[in-house]
DSSP file (Angstrom, degrees, kcal/mol; ACC not computed):
  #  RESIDUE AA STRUCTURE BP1 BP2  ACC     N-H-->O    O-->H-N    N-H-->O    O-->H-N    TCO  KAPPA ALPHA  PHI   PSI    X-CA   Y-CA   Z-CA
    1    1 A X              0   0    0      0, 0.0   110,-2.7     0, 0.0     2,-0.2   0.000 360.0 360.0 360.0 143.4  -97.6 -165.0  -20.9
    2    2 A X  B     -A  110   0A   0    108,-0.3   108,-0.2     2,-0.2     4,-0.1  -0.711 360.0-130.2-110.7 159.5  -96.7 -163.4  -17.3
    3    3 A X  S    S+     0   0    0    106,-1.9     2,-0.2    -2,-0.2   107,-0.1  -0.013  95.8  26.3-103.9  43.7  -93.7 -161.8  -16.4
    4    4 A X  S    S-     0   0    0    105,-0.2     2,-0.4   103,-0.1    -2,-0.2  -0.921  96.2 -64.6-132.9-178.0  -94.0 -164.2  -13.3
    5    5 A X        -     0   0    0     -2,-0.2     2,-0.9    99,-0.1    -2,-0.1  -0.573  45.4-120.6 -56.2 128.1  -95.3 -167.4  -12.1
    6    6 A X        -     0   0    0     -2,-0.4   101,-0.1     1,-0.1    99,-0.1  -0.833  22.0-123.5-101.3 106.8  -98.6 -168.1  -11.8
    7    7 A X        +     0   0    0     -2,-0.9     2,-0.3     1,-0.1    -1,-0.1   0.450  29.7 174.9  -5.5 151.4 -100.2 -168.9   -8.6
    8    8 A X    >   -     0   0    0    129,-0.1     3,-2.1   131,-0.0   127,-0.1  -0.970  39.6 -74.3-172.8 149.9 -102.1 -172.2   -8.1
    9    9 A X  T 3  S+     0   0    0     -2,-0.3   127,-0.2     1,-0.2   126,-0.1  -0.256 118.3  39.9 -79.5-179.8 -103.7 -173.6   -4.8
   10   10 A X  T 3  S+     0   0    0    125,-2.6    -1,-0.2     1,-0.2   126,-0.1   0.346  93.0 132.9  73.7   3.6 -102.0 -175.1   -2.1
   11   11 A X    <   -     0   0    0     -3,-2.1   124,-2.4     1,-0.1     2,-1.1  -0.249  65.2-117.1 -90.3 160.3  -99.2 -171.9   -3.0
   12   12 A X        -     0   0    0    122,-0.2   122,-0.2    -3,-0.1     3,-0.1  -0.776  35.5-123.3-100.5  92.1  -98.0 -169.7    0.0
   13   13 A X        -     0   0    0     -2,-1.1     2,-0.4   120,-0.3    93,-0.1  -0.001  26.6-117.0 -48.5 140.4  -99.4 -166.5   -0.9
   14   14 A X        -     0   0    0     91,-0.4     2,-0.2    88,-0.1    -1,-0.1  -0.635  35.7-117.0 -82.0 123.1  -96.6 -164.1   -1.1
   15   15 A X        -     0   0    0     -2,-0.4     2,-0.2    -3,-0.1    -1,-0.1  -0.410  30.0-163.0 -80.3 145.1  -96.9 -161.4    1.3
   16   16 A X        -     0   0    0     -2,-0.2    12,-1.1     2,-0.0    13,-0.4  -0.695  26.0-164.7-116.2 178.4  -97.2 -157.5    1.2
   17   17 A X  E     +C   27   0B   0     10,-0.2     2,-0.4    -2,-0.2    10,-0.3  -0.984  36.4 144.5-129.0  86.1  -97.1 -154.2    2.6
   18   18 A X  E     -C   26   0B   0      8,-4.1     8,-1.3    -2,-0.3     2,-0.1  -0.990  43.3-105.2-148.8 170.9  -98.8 -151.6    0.6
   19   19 A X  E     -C   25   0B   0     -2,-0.4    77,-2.0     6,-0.2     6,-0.2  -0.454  32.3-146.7 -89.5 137.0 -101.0 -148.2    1.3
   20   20 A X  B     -D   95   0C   0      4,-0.9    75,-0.2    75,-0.2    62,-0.2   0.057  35.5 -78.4-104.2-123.7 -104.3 -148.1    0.9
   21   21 A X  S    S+     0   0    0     73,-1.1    61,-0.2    60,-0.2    74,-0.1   0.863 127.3  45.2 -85.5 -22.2 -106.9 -145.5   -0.2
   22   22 A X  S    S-     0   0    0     59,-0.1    -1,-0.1    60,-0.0    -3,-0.0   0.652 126.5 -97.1 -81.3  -8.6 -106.9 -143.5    3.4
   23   23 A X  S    S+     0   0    0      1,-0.2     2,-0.3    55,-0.0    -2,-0.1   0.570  76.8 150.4 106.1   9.1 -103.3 -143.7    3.5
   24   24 A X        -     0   0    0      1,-0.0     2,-1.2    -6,-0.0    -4,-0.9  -0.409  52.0-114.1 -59.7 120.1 -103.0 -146.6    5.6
   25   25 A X  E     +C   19   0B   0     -2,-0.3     2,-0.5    -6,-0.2    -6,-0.2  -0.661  36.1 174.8 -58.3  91.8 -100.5 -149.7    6.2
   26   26 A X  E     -C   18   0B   0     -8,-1.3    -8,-4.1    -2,-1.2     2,-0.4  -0.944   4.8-176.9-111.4 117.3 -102.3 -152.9    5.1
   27   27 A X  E >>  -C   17   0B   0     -2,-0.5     3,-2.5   -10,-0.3     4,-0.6  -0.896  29.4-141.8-114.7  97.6 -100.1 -156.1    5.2
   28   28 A X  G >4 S+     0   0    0    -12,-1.1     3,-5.1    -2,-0.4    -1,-0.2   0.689 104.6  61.5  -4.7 -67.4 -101.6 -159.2    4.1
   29   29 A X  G >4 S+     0   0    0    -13,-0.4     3,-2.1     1,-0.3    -1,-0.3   0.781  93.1  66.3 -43.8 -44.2  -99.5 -161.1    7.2
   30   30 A X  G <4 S+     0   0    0     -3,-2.5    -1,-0.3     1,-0.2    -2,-0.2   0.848  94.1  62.9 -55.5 -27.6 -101.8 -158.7    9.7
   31   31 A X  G << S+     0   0    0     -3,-5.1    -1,-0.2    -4,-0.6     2,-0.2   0.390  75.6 136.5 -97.4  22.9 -105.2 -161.0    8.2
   32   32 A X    <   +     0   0    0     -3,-2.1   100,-0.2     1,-0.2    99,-0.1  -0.373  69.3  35.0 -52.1 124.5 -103.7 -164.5    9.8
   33   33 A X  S    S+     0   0    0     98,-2.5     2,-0.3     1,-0.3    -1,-0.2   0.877 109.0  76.1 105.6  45.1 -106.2 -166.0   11.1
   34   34 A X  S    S-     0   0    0     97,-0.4     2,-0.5     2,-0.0    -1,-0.3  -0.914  78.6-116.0 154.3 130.0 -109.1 -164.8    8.4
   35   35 A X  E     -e   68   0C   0     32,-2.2    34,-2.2    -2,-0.3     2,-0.5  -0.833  37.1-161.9 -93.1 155.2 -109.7 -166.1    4.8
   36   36 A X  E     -eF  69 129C   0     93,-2.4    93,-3.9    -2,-0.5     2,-0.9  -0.977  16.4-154.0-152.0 120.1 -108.9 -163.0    2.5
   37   37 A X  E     -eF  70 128C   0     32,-1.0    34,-2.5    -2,-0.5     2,-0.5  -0.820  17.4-168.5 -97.4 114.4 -110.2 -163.0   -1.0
   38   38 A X  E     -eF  71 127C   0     89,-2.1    89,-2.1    -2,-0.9     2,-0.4  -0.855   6.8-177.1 -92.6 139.9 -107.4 -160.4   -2.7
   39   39 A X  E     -eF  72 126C   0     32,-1.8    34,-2.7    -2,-0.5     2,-0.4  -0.997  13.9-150.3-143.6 126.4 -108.7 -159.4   -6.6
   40   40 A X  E     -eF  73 125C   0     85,-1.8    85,-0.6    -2,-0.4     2,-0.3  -0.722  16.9-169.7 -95.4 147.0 -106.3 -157.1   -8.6
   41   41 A X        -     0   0    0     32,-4.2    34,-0.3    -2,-0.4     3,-0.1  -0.902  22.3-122.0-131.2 164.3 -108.1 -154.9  -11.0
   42   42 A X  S    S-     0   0    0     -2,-0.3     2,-0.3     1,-0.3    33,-0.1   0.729  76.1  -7.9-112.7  23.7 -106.8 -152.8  -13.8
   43   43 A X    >   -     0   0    0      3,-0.1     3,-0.7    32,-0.1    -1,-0.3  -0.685  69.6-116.1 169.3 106.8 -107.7 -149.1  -13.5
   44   44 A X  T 3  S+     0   0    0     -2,-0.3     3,-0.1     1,-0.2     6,-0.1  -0.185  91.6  16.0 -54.4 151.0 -110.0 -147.3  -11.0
   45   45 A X  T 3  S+     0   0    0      1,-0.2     2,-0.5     5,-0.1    -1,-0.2   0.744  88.5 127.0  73.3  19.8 -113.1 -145.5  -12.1
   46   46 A X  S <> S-     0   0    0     -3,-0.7     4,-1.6     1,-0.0    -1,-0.2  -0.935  75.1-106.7-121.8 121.3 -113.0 -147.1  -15.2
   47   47 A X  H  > S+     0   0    0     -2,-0.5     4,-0.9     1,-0.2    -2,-0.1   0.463 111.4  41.2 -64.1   6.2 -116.4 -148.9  -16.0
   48   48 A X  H  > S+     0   0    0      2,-0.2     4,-2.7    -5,-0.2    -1,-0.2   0.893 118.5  48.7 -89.4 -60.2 -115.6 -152.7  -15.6
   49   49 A X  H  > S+     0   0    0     -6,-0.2     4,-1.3     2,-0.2    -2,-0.2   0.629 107.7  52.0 -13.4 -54.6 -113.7 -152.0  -12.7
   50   50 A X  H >X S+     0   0    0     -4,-1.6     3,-3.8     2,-0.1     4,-0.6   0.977 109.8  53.0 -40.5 -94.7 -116.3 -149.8  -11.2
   51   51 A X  H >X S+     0   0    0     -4,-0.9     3,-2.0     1,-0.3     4,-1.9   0.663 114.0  40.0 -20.9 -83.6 -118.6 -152.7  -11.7
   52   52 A X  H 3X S+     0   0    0     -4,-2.7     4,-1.0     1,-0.2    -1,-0.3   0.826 111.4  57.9  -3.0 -64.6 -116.3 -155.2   -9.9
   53   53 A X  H <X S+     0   0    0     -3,-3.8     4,-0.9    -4,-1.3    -1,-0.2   0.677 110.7  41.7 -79.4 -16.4 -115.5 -152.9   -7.4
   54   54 A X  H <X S+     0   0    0     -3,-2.0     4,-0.6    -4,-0.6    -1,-0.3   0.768 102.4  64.1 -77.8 -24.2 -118.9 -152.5   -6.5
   55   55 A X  H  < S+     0   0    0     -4,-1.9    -2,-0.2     1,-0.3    -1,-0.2   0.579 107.2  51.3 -69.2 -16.0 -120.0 -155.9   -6.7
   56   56 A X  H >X S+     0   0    0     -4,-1.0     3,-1.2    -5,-0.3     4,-1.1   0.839 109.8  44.6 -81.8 -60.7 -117.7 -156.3   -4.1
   57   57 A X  H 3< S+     0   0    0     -4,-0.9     4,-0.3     2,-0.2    -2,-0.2   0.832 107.5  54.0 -61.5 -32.5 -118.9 -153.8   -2.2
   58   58 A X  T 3< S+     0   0    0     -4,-0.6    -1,-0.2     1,-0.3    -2,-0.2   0.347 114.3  49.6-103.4   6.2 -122.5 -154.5   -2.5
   59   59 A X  T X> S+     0   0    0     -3,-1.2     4,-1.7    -5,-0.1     3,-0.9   0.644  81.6 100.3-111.1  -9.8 -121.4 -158.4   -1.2
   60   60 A X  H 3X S+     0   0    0     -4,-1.1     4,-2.3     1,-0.3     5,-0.3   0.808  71.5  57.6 -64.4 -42.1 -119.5 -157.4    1.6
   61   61 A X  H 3> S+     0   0    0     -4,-0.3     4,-3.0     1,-0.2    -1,-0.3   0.979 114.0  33.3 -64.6 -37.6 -121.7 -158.0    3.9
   62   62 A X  H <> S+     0   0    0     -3,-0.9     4,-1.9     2,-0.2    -2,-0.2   0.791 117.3  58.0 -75.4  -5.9 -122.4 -161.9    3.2
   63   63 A X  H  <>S+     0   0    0     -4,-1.7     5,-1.1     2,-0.2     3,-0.3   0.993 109.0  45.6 -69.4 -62.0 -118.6 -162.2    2.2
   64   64 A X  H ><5S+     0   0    0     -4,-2.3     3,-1.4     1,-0.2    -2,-0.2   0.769 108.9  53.4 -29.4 -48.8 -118.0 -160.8    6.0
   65   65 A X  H 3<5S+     0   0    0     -4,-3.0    -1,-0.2    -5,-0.3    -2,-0.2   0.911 112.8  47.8 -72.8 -43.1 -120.8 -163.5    7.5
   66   66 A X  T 3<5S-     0   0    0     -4,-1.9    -1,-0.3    -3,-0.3    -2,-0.2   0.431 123.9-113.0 -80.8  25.3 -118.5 -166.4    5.5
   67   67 A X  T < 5S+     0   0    0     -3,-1.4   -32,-2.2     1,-0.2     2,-0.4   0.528  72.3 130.5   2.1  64.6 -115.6 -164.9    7.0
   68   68 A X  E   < -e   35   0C   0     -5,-1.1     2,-0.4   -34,-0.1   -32,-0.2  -0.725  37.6-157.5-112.2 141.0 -113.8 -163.5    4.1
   69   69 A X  E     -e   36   0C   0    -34,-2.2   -32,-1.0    -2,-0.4     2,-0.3  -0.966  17.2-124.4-143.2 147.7 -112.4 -159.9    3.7
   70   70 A X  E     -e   37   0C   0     -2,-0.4     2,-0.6   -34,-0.2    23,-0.3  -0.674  18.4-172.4 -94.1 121.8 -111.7 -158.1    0.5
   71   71 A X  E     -e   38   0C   0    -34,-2.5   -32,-1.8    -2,-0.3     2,-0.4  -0.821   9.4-155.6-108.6 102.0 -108.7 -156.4   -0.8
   72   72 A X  E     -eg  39  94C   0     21,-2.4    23,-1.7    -2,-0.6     2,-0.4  -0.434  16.6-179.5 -74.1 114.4 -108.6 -154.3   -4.0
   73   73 A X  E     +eg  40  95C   0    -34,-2.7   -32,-4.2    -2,-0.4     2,-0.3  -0.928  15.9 130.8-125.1 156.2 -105.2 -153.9   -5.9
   74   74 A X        -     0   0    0     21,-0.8   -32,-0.1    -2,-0.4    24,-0.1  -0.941  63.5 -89.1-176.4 174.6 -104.2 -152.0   -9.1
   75   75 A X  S    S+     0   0    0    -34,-0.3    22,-0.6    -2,-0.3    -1,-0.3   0.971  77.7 127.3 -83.2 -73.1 -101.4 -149.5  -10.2
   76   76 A X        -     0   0    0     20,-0.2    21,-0.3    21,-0.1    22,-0.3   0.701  64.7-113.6 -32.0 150.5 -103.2 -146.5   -9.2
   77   77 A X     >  -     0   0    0      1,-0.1     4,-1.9    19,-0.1     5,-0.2  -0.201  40.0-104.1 -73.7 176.6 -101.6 -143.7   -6.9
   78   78 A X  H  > S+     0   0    0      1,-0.2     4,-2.3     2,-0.2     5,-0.4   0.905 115.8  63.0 -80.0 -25.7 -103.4 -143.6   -3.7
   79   79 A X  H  > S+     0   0    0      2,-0.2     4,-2.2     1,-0.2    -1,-0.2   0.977  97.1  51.7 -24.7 -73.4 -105.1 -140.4   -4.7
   80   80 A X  H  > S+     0   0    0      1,-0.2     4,-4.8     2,-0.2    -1,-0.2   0.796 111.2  54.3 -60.7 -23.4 -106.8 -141.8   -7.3
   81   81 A X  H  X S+     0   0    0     -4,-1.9     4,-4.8     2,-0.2     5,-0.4   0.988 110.8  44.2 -48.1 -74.8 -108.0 -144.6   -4.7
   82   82 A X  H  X S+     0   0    0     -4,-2.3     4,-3.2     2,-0.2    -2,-0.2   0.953 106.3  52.7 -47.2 -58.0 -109.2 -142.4   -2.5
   83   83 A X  H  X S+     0   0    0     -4,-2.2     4,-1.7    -5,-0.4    -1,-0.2   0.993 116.9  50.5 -59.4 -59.4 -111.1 -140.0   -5.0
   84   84 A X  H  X S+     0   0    0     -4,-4.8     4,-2.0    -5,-0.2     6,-0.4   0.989 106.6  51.1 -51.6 -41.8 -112.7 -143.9   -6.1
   85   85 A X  H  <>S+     0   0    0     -4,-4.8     5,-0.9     2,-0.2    -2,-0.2   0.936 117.0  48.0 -50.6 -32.7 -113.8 -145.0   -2.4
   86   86 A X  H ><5S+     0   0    0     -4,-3.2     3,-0.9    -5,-0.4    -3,-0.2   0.954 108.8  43.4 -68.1 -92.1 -115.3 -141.8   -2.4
   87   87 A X  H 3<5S+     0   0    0     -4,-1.7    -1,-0.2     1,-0.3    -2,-0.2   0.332 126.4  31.1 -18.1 -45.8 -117.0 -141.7   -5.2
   88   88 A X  T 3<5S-     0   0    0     -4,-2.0    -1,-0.3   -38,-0.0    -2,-0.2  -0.488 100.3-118.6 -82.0  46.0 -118.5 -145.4   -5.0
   89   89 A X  T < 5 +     0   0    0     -3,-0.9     2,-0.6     1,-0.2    -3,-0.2   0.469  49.6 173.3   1.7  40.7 -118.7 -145.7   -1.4
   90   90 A X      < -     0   0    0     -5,-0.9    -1,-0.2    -6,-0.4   -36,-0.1  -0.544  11.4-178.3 -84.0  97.3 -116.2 -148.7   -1.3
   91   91 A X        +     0   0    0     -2,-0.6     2,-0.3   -34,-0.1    -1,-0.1   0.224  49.4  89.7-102.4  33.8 -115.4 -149.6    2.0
   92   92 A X  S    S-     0   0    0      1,-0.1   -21,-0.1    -7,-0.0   -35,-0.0  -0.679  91.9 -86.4 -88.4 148.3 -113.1 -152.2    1.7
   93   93 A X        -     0   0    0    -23,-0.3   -21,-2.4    -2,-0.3     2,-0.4  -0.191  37.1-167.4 -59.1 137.8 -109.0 -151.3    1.5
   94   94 A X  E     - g   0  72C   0    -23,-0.2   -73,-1.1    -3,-0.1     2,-0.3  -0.842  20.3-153.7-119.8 163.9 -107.8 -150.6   -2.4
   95   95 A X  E     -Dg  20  73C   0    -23,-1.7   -21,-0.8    -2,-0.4   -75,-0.2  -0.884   8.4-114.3-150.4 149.6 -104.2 -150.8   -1.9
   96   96 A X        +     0   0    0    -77,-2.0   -20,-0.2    -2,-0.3   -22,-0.1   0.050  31.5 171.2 -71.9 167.0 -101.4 -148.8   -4.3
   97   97 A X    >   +     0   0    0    -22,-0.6     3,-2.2   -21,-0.3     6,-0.2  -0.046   6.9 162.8 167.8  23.6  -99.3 -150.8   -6.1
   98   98 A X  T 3  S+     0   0    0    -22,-0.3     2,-1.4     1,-0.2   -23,-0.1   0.866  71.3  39.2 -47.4 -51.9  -97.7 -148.4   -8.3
   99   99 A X  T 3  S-     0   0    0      1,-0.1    -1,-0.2   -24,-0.0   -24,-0.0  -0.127 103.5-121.9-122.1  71.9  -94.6 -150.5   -9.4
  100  100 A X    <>  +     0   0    0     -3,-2.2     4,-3.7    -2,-1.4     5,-0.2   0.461  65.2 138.8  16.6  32.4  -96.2 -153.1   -9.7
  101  101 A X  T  4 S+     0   0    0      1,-0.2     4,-0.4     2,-0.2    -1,-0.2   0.507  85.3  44.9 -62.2 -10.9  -94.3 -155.7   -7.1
  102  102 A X  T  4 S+     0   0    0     -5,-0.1    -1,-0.2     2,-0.1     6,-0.1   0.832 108.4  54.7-100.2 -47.2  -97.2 -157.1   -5.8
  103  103 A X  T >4>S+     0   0    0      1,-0.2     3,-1.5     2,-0.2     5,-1.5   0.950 114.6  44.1 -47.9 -70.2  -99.0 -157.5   -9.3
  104  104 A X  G ><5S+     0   0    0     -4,-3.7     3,-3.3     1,-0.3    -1,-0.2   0.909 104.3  58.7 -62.1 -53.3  -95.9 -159.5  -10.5
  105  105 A X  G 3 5S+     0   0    0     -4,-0.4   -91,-0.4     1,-0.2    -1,-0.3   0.299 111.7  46.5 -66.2  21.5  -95.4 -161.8   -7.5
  106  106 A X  G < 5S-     0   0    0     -3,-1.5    -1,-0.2   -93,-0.1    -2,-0.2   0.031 112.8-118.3-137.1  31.2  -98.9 -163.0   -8.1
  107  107 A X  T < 5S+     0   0    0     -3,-3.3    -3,-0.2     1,-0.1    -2,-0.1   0.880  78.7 124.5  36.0  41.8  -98.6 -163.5  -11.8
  108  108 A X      < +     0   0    0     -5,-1.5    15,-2.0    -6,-0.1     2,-0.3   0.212  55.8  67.1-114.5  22.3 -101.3 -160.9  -12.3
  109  109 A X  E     + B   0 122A   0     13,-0.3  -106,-1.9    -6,-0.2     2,-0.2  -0.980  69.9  78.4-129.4 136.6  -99.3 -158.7  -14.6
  110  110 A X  E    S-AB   2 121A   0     11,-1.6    11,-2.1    -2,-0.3  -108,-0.3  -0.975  76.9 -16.1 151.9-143.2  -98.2 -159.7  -18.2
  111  111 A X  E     + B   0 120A   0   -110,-2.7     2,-0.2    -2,-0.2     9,-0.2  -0.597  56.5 165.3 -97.7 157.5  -99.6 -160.1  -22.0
  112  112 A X  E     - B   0 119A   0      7,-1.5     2,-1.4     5,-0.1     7,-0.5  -0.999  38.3-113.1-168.6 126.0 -103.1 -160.1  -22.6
  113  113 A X  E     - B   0 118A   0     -2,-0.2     2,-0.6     5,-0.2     5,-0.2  -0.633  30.5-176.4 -99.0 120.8 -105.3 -159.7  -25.6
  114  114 A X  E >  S- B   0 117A   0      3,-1.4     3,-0.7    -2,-1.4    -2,-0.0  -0.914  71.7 -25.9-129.6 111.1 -107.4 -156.6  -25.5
  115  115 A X  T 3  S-     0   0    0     -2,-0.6    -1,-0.1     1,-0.2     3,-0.1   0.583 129.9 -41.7  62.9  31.0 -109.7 -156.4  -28.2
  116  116 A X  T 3  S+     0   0    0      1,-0.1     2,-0.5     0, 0.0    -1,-0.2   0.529 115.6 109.3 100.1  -1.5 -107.9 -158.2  -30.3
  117  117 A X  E <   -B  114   0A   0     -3,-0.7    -3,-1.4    -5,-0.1    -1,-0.1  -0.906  65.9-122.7-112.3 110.9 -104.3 -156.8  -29.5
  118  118 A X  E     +B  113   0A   0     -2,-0.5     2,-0.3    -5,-0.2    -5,-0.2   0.141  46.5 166.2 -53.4 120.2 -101.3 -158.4  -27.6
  119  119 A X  E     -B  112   0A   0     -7,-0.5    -7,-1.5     2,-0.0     2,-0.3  -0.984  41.3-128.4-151.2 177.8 -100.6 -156.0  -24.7
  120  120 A X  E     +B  111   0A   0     -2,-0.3     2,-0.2    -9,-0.2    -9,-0.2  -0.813  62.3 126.5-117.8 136.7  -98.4 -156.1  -21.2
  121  121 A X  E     -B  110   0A   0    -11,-2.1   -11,-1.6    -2,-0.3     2,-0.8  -0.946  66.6 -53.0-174.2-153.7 -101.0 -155.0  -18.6
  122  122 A X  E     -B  109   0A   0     -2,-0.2     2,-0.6   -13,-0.2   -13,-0.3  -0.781  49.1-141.4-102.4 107.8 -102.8 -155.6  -15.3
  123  123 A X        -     0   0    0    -15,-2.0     2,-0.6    -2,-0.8   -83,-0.2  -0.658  23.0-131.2 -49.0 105.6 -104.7 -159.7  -15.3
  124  124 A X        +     0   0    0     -2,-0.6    18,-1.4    16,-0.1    17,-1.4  -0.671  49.2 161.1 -79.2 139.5 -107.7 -159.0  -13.7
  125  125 A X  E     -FH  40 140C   0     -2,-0.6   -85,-1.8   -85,-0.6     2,-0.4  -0.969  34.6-149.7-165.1 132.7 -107.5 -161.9  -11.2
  126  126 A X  E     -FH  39 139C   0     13,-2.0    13,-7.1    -2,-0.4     2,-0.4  -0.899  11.5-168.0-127.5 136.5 -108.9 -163.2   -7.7
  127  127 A X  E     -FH  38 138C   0    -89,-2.1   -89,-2.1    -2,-0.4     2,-0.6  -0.978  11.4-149.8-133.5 127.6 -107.0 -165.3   -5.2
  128  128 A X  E     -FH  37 137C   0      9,-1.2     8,-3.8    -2,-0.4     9,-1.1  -0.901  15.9-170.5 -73.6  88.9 -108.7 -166.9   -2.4
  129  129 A X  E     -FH  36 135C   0    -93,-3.9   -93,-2.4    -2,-0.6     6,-0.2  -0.946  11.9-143.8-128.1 138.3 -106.2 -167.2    0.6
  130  130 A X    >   -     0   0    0      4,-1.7     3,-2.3    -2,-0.3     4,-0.4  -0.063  43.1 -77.2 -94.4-174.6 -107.3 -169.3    3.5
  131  131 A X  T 3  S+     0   0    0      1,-0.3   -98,-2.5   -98,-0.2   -97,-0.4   0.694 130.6  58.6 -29.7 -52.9 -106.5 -168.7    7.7
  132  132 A X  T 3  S-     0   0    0   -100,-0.2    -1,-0.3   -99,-0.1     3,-0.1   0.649 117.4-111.3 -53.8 -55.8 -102.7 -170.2    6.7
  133  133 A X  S <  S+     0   0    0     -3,-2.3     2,-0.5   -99,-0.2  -120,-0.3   0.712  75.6 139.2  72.2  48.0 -101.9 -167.7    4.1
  134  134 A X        -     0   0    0     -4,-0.4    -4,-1.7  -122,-0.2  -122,-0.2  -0.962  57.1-115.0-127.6 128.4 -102.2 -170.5    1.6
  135  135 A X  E     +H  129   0C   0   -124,-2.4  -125,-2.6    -2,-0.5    -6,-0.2   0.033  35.2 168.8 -50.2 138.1 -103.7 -170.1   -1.6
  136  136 A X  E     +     0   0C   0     -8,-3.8     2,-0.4     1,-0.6    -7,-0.2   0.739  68.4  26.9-142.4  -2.0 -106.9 -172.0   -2.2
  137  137 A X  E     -H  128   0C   0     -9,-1.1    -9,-1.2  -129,-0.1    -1,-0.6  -0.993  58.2-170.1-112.5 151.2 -108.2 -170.4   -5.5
  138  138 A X  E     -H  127   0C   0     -2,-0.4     2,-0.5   -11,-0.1   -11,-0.3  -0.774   9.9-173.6-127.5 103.9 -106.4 -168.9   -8.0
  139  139 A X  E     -H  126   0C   0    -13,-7.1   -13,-2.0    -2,-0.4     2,-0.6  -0.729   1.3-175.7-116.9 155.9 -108.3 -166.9  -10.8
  140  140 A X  E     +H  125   0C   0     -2,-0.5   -15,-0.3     1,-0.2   -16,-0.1  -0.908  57.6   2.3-143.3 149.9 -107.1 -165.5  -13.5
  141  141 A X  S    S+     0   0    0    -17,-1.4    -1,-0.2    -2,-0.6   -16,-0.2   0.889  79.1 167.3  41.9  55.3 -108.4 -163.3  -16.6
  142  142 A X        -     0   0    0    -18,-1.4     2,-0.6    -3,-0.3    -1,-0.1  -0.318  33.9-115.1-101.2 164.9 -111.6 -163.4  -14.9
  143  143 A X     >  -     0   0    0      1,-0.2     4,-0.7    -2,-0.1    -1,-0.1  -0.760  12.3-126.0-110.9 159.7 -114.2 -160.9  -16.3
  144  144 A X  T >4 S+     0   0    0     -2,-0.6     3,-2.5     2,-0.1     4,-0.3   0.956  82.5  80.7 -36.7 -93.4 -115.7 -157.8  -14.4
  145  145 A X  T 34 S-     0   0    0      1,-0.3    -2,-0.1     2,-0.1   -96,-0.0  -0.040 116.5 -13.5 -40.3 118.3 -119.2 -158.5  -14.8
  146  146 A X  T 3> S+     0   0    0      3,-0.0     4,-2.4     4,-0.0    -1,-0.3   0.331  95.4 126.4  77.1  -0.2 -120.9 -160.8  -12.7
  147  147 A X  H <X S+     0   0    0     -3,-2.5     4,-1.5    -4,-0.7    -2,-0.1   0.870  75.3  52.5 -36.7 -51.3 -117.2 -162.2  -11.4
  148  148 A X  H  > S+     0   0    0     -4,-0.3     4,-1.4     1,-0.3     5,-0.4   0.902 108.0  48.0 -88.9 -30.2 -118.2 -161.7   -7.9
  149  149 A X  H  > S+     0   0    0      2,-0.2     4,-3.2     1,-0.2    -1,-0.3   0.991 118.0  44.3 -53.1 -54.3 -121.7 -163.8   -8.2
  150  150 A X  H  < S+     0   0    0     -4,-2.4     4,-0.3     2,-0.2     3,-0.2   0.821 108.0  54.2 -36.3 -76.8 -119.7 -166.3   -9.8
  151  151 A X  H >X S+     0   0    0     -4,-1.5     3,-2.3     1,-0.3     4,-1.1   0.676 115.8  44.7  16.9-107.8 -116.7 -166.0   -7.0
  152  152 A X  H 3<>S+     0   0    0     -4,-1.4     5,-1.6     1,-0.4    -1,-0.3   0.654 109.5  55.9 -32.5 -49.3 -119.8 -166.6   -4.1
  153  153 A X  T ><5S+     0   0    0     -4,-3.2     3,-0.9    -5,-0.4    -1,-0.4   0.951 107.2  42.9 -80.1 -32.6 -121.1 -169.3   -6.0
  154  154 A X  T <45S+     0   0    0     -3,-2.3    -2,-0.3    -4,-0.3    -1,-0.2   0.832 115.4  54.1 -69.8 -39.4 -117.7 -171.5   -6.2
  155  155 A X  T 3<5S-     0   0    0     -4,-1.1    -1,-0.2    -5,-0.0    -3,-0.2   0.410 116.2-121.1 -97.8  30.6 -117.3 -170.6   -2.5
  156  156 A X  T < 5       0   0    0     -3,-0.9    -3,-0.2    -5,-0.4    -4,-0.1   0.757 360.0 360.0  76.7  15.3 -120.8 -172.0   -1.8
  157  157 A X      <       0   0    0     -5,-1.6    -4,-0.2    -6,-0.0    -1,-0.2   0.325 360.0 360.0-100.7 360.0 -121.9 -168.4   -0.3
């Protein structure tokens, strides 16, 4: 269960506004024109996350050549953003999300079994949204490892 709606394609991705790790204004609306793969994660520096966030990193270039660009969200302050970009050399935006407005309006917050326990937390989840701002994947409780290979292989890259 979500405390929202869950996304699906053909959806009008809902847009934001949020800071990223340099301290930056990043608005969804600004990447009209541009397919933009957005992926919510739930807790920098944390090793699945890492993983992700690297796989990510370490695709960027062929994601760039199919003309997709990536955007990392999660609850962390922008500190702790920053202190990750660093640390992995991830040079793609993470964007703040502290109360979680963004999370929810993309049904990527709600219950979740972790390790065998019902908890309210972060969906790790990747949305596809084409030139339009219209969703054209939605995924959702997708796992860390090897997500991004997957990701590339469903959009043929």
């Amino acid at each position: 269960m979500t405390d929202s709606t869950r996304l699906a394609a053909g959806d009008t991705a809902p847009d934001f506004t949020l800071t990223d790790q340099d301290g930056a204004s990043v608005s969804l609306a600004s990447y009209r024109g541009q397919k933009v793969l957005v992926y919510f994660y739930p807790a920098a520096m944390t090793p699945g996350c890492t993983t992700q966030a690297c796989d990510f990193r370490d695709s960027l270039g062929s994601l760039a050549a199919a003309g997709y660009q990536v955007l990392g969200l999660s609850k962390d302050t922008m500190a702790k953003l920053a202190t990750f970009a660093e640390k992995d050399h991830l040079t793609f935006p993470l964007l703040s999300d502290e109360d979680l407005a963004v999370h929810r309006a993309y049904g990527a917050w709600g219950e979740k079994n972790l390790y065998g326990k019902i908890v309210t937390g972060v969906l790790r989840s990747t949305f596809v949204i084409d030139e339009a701002g219209l969703v054209t994947l939605a995924l959702y409780n997708v796992k860390a490892t090897g997500h991004v290979a997957s990701l590339r292989k469903k959009l043929g890259i």
